[in-house]
C-alpha positions as CSV (number, residue, x, y, z in Angstrom):
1,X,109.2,259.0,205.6
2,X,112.7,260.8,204.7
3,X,113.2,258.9,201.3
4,X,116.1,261.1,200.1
5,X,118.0,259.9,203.4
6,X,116.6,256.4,202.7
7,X,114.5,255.7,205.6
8,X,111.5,253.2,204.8
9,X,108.6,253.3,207.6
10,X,105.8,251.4,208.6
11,X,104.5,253.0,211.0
12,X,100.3,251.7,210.9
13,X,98.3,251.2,213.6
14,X,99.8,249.6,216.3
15,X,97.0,247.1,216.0
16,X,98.7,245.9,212.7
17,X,102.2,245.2,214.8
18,X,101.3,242.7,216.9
19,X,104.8,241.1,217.0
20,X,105.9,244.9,218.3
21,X,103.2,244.8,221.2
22,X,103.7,240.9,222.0
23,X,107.2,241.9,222.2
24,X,106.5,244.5,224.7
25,X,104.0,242.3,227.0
26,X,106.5,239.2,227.2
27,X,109.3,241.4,228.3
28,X,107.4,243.5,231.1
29,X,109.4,246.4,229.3
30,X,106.4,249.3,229.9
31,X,106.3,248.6,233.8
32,X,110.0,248.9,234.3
33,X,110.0,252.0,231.9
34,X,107.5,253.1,234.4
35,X,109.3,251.9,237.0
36,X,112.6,253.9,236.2
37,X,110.9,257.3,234.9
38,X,108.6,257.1,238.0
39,X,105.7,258.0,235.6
40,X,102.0,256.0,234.1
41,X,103.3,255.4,230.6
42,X,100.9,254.3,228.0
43,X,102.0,253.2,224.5
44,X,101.0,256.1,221.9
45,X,103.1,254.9,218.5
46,X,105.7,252.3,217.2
47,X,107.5,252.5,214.0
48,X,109.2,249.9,212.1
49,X,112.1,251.9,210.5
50,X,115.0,250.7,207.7
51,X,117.8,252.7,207.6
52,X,119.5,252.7,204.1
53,X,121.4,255.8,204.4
54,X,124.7,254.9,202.4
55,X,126.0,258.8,202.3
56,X,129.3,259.3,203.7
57,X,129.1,261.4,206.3
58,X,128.5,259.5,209.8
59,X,126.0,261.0,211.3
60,X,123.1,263.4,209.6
61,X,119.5,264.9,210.7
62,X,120.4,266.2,213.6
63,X,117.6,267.2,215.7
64,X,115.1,267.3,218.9
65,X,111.5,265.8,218.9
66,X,110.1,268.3,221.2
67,X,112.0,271.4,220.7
68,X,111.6,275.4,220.9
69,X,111.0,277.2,217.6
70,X,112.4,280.5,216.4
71,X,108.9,282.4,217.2
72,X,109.1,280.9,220.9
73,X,106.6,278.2,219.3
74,X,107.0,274.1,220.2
75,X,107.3,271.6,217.8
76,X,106.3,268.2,219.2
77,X,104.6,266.5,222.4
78,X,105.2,269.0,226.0
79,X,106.1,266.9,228.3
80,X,108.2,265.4,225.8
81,X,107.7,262.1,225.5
82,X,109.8,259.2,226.2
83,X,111.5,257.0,223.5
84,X,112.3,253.7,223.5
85,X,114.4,251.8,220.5
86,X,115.8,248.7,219.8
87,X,118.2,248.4,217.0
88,X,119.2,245.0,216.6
89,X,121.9,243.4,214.2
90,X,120.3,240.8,212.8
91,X,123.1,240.0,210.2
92,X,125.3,239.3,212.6
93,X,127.9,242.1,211.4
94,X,130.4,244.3,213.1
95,X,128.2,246.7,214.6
96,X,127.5,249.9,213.0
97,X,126.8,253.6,214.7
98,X,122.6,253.8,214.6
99,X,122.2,256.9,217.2
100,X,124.3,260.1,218.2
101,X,123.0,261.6,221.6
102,X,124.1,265.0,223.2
103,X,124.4,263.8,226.8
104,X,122.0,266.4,229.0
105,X,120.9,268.7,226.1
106,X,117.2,267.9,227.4
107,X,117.9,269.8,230.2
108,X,118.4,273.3,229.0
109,X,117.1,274.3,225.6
110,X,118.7,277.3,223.8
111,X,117.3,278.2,220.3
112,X,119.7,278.8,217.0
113,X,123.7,279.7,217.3
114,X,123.5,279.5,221.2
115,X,121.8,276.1,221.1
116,X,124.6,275.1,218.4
117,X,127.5,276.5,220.4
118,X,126.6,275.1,223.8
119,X,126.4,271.4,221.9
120,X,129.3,271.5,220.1
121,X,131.5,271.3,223.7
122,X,128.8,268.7,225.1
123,X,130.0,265.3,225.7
124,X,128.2,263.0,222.9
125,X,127.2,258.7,223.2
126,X,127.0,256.6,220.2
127,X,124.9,253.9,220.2
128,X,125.4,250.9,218.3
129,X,123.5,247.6,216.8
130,X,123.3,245.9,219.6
131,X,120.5,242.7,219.8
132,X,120.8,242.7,223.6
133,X,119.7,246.1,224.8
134,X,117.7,249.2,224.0
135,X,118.0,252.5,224.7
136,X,115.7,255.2,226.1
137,X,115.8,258.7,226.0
138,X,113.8,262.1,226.8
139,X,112.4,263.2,223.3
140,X,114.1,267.0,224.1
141,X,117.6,265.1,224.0
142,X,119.4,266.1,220.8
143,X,120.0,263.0,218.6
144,X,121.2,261.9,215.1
145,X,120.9,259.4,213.0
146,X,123.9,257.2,212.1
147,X,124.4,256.0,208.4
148,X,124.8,252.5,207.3
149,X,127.5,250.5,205.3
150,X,125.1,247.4,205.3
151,X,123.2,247.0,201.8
152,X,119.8,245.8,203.1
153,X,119.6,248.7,205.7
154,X,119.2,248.7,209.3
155,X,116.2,247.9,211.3
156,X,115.3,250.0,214.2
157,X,112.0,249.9,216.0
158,X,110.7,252.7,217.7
159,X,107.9,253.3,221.0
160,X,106.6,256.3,221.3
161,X,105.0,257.0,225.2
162,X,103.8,259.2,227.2
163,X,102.5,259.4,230.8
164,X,98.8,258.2,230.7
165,X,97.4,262.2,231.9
166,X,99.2,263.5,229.2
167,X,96.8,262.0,226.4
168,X,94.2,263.7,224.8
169,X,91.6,262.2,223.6
């Protein structure tokens, strides 16, 4: 998808990742998401992302996936949806920064130098590879992408939901 930052996707139909699904079934994961968001979620994407981004810099692409446009316009899924990912270090290394959140930047959404102001004081997490746990997140939250030192990338998988009277069909 962003091959000049080195990210490699497969993101197919969710048919053709059964492990991904399986995964999801076995662990009951979807009715305790429900559980804690108080919401009907319904699975609407996974991706299978490598992250081979060897630049310097620690962190880069920083963004929201539902977020307020210049012309007052939305650019992704209102409700936002809810995203679930699992970064795991399979290589058993020291583990590496995969995720920068703005703690609470979902909350309140400014637009251009305002928006960029207003974060730059906000308290930040980094989330690392981690085999044991996930994370989930509102898709308004501001987030970037870490960069890797490992060679062969890091794997991240990625659920996409959204509460079940949200779809469209």
């Amino acid at each position: 998808k962003y091959l000049s930052f080195e990210q490699y996707d497969f993101s197919g139909n969710i048919e053709e990742l059964e492990f991904c699904t399986k995964f999801l079934k076995q662990t009951n994961i979807i009715n305790l998401i429900n559980f804690i968001t108080c919401s009907n979620l319904i699975l609407i994407n996974i991706r299978v992302r490598i992250n081979r981004n060897l630049k310097n810099s620690s962190f880069w692409g920083e963004h929201r996936d539902t977020s307020i446009l210049k012309n007052n316009s939305t650019k992704g899924l209102v409700p936002p949806a809810k995203i679930l990912i699992y970064y795991p270090n399979l290589d058993n290394t020291e583990p590496e920064n995969q995720l920068k959140i703005w703690v609470g930047s979902h909350k309140k959404i400014f637009k251009g130098f305002v928006d960029k102001f207003i974060n730059f004081f906000s308290k930040k997490i980094i989330i690392k590879t981690n085999t044991d746990s996930m994370i989930l997140f509102d898709g308004a939250i501001k987030h970037a992408i870490g960069n890797t030192k490992n060679l062969k990338g890091n794997l991240r998988l990625i659920f996409t939901v959204i509460d079940k009277n949200q779809r469209s069909e």
